[in-house]
C-alpha positions as CSV (number, residue, x, y, z in Angstrom):
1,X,7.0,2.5,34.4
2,X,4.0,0.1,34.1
3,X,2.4,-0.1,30.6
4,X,-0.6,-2.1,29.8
5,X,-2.1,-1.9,26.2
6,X,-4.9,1.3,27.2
7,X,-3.1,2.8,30.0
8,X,-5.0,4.5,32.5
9,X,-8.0,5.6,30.5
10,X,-11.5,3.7,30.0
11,X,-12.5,0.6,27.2
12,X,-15.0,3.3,26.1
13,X,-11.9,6.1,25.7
14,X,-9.8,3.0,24.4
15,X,-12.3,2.3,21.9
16,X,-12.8,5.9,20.7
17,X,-8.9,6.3,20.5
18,X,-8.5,2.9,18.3
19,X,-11.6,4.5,15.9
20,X,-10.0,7.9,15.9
21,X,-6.8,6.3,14.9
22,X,-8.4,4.1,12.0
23,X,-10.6,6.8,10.5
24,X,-7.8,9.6,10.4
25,X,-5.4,6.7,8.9
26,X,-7.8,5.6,6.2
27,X,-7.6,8.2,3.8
28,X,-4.0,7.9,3.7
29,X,-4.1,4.3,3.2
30,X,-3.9,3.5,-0.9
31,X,-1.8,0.3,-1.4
32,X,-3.0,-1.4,1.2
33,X,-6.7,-1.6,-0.5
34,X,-6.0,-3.6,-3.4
35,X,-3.2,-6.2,-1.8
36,X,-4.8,-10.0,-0.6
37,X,-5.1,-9.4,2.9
38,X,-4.4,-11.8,5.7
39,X,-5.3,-10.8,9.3
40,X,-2.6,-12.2,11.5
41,X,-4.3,-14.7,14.2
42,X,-3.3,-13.9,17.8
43,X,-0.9,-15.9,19.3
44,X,-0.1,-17.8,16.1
45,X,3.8,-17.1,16.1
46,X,5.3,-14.3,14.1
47,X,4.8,-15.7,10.5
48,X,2.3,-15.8,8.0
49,X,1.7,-17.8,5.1
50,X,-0.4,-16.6,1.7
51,X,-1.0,-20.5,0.3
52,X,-2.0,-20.6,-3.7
53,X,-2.8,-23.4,-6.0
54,X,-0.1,-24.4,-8.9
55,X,-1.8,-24.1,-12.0
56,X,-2.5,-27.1,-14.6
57,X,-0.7,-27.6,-17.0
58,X,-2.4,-27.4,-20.5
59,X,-3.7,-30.9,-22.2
60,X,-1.7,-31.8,-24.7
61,X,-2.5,-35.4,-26.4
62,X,-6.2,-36.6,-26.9
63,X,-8.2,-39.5,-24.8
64,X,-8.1,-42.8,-25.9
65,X,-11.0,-44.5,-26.6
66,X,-12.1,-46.8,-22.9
67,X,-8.6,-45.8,-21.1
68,X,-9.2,-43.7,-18.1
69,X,-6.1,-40.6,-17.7
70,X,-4.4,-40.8,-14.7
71,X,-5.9,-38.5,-12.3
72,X,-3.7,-35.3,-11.2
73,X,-3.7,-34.6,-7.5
74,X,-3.8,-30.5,-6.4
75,X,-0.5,-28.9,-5.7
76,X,0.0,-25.9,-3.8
77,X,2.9,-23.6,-3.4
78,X,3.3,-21.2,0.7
79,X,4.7,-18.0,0.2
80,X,5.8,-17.6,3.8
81,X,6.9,-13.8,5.2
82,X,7.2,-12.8,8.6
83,X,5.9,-9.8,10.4
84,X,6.9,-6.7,11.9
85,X,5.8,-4.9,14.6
86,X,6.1,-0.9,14.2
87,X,4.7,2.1,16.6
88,X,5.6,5.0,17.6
89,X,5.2,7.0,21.1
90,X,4.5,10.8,21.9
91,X,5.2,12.5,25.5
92,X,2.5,14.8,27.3
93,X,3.5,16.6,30.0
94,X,1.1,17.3,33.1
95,X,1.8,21.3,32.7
96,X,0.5,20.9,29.1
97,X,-2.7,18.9,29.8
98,X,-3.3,21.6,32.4
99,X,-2.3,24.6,31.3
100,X,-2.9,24.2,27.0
101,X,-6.0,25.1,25.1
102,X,-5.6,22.7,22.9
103,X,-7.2,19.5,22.6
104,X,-3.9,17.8,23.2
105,X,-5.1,14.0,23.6
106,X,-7.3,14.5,20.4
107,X,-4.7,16.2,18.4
108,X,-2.6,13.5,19.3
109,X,-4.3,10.6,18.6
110,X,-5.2,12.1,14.7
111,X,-1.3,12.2,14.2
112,X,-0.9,9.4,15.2
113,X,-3.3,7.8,12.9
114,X,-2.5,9.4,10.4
115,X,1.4,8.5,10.7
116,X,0.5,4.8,11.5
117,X,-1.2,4.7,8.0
118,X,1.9,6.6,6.4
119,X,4.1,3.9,8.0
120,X,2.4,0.9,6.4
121,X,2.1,2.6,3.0
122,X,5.6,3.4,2.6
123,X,6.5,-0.3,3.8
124,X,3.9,-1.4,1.0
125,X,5.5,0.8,-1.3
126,X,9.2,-0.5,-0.6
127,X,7.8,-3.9,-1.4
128,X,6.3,-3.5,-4.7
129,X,8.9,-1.2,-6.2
130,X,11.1,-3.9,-5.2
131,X,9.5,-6.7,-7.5
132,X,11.7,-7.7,-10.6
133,X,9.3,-7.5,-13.8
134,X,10.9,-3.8,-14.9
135,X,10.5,-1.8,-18.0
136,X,11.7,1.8,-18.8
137,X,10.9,4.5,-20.2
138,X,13.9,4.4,-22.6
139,X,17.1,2.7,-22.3
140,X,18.0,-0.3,-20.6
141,X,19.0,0.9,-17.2
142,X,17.7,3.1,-14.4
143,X,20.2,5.3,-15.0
144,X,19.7,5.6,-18.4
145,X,15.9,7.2,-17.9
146,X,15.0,11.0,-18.6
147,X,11.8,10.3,-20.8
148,X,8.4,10.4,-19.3
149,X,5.7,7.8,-19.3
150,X,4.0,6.9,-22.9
151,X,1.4,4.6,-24.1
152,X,4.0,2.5,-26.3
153,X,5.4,1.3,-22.5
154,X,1.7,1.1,-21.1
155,X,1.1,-1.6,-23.9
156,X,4.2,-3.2,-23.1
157,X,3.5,-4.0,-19.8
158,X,-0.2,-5.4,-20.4
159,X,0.7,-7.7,-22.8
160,X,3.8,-9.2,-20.5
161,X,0.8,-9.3,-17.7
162,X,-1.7,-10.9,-20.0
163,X,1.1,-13.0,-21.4
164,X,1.9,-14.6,-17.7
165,X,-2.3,-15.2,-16.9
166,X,-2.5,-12.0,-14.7
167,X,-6.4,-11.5,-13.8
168,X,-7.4,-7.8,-13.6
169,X,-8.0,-6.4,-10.1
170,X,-12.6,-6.7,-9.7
171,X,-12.4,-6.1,-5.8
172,X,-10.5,-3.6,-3.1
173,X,-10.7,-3.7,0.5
174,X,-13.9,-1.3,1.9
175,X,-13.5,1.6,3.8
176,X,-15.3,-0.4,7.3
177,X,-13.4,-1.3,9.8
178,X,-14.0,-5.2,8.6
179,X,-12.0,-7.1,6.1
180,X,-14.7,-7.1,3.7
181,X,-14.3,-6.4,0.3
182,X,-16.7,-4.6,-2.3
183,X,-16.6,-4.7,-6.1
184,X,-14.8,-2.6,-8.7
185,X,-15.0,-2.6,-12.6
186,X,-12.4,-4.8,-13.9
187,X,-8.9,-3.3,-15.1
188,X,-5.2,-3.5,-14.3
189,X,-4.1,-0.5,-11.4
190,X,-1.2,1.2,-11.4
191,X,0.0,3.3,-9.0
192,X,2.3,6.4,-8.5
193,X,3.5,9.6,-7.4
194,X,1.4,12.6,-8.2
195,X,4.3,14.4,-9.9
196,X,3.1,12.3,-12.5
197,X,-0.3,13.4,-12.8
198,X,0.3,15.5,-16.0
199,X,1.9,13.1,-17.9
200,X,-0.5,10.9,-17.3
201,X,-3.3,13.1,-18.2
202,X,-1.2,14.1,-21.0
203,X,-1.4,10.1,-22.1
204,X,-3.5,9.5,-25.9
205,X,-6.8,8.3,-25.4
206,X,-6.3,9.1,-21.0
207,X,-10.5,9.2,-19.4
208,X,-10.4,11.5,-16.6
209,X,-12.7,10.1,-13.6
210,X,-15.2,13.0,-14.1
211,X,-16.3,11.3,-17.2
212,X,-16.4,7.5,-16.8
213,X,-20.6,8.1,-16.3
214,X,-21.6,5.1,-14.1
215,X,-18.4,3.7,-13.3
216,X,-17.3,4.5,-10.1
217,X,-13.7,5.7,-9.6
218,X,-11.3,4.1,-6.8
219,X,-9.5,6.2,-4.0
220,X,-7.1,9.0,-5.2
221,X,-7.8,7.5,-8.9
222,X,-7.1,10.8,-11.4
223,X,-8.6,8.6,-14.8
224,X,-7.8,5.4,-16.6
225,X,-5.9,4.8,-20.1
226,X,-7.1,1.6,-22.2
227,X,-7.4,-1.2,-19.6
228,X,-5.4,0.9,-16.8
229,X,-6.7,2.7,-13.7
230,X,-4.0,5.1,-12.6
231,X,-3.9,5.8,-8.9
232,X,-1.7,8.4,-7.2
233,X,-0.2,9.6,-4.0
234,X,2.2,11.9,-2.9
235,X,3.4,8.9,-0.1
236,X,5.0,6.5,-3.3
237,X,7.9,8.0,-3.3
238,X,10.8,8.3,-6.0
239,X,14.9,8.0,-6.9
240,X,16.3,11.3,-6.8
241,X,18.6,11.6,-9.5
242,X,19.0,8.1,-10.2
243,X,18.2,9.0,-13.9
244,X,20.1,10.3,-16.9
245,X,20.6,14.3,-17.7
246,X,18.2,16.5,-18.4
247,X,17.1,19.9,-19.2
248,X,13.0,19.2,-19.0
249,X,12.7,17.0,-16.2
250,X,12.4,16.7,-12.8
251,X,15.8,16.5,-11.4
252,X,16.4,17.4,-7.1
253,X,19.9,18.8,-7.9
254,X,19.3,20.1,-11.5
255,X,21.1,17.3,-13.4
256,X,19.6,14.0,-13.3
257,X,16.5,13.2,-14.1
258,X,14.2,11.7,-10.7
259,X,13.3,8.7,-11.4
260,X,9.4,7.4,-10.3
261,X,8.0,4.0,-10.5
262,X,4.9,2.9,-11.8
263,X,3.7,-0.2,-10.4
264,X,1.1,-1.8,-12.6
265,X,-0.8,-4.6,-10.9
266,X,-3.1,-7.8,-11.3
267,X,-5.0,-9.4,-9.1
268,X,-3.5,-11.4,-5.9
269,X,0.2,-9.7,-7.3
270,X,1.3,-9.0,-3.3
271,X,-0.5,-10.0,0.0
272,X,-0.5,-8.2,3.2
273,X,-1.5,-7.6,6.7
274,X,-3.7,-4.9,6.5
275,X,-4.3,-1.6,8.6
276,X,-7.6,-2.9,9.2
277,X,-10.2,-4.1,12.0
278,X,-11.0,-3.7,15.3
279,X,-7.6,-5.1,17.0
280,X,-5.3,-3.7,13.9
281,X,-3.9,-0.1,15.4
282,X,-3.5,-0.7,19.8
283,X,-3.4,2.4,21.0
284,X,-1.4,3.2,24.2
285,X,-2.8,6.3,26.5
286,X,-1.7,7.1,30.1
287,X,-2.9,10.3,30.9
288,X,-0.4,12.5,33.0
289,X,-1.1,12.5,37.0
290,X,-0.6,8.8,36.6
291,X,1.5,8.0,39.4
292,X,4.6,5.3,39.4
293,X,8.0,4.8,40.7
294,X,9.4,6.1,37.4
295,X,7.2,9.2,37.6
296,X,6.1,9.8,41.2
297,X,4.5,13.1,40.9
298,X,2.7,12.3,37.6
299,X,4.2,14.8,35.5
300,X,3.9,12.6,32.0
301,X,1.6,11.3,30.2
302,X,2.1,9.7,26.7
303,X,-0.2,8.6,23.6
304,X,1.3,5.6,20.8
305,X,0.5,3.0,18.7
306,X,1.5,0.1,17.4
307,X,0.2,-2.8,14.8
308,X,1.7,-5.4,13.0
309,X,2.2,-5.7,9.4
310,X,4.0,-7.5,6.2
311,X,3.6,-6.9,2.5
312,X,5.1,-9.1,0.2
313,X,4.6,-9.9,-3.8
314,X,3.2,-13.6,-4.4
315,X,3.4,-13.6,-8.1
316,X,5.8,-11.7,-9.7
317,X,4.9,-12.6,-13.0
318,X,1.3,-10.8,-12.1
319,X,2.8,-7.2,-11.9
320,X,5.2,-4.9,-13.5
321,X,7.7,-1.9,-12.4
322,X,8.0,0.8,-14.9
323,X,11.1,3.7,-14.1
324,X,9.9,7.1,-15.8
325,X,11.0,10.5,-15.9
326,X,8.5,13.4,-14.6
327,X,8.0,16.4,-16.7
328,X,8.9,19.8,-15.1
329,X,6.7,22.2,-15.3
330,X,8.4,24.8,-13.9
């Protein structure tokens, strides 16, 4: 069968099916707002390169009097990943567009937006949780956690990112179909699962959002402790009992304690290709009675997607995992 990027159906339909897709994926989209974003050129290879500048080193010995330092040149250091393509493909029967009083095509096109956008969170996700600056709630091993999260280990893990230079996050990506960005207020974001929610809340001196007054709150933000914004989704997923035993915490079988991370950033921690823009989700529509010599009578018809996309950590150093136990409320 013949497939060209819109199928059958109009630029105008295309269009309306690439918006439909974006808007119905955007509220899902939570990681992907606060990475540095790269849009992938077209035809520029498969790889992508997020370039940053080596730092100076401090001064350490005065001027002399008339004697001109040597002059230091600029350095910079590629971070090079390579992409991935990823879609997904859903089969409509002529009898259905027929006979059904659903909007099929519609319905269609806002799953598919909206799994597109789980897709590239939960590859976000794998990326960051991955990173290797790791504290715990107690002990020294994942498999040593059953506690929940506390504002001892909060502390811990700003200092370690002030210690290494990390900048606080001022700027997430806007909710246009652009790449622009707009301004937040200044802090360090952490994100997790919302099994968490009440032991966050449950943190000493923890702001809910409903009372920051003229400080706006960020996407699926519940409130902020100190200098951290906590952010939360159901997509950032956990270890089922990777933990320790327990008797008051979550656990999957009963035993072990679940283990969630809690990835605290800084700015320009991980880059990414975002779920963004105009040419970021294709959308793929042949409407059934489309005639080939794979389907002569027309009886399919079929709506997908598919975008490209990489996330990758830059600077370590500039972010922090933290393995905690959830409370059960049960």
């Amino acid at each position: 069968m013949a497939m060209t990027t819109y199928g059958d159906i109009s630029q105008r339909t295309a269009a309306w099916a690439a918006t439909e897709m974006l808007s119905h994926a955007e509220p899902i989209l939570v990681l992907s707002k606060f990475g540095q974003s790269k849009p992938l050129p077209k035809n520029k290879a498969d790889t992508v390169k997020f370039r940053r500048p080596v730092p100076f080193p401090v001064v350490t010995a005065p001027l002399q009097e008339g004697v001109t330092p040597t002059a230091r040149q600029m350095q910079y250091e590629d971070v090079t990943v390579q992409i991935k393509q990823w879609g997904d493909v859903v089969e409509i029967t002529d009898v259905v567009n027929d006979l059904a009083e659903d909007p099929v095509l519609s319905d269609a096109t806002v799953n598919c937006g909206e799994q597109a956008a789980e897709t590239i969170e939960l590859q976000t996700w794998g990326a960051l949780r991955a990173g290797t600056n790791v504290f715990y709630s107690n002990g020294a091993s994942r498999s040593a956690v059953n506690t929940k999260i506390s504002l001892a280990k909060q502390r811990a893990i700003t200092r370690n990112l002030k210690g290494n230079r990390a900048k606080k996050v001022t700027s997430m990506v806007s909710a246009s179909p652009n790449y622009a960005t707009e301004p937040v207020d200044a802090a360090f974001i952490a994100f997790a699962h919302t099994d968490l929610e009440a032991d966050i809340r449950d943190m000493e001196g923890f702001t809910p959002t409903e009372k920051y007054g003229s400080m706006k709150a960020l996407p699926y933000e519940i409130g902020k402790v100190e200098d951290v914004r906590y952010v939360l989704s159901p997509v950032l997923t956990k270890w089922a009992d990777a933990g320790a035993t327990t008797s008051t915490m979550v656990s999957t079988t009963g035993t072990n304690a679940d283990v969630y991370p809690v990835v605290y950033i800084g700015k320009e921690f991980y880059g990414l290709i975002p779920l963004k823009g105009k040419n970021s989700i294709k959308p793929s529509v042949i409407n059934p009675d489309t005639k080939t010599k794979d389907d002569p009578l027309g009886q399919r018809g079929y709506v997908g997607w598919k975008t490209y996309f990489v996330a990758k950590i830059l600077n370590e150093a500039w972010g922090a995992r933290l393995e905690v136990a959830a409370s059960n409320l049960a």
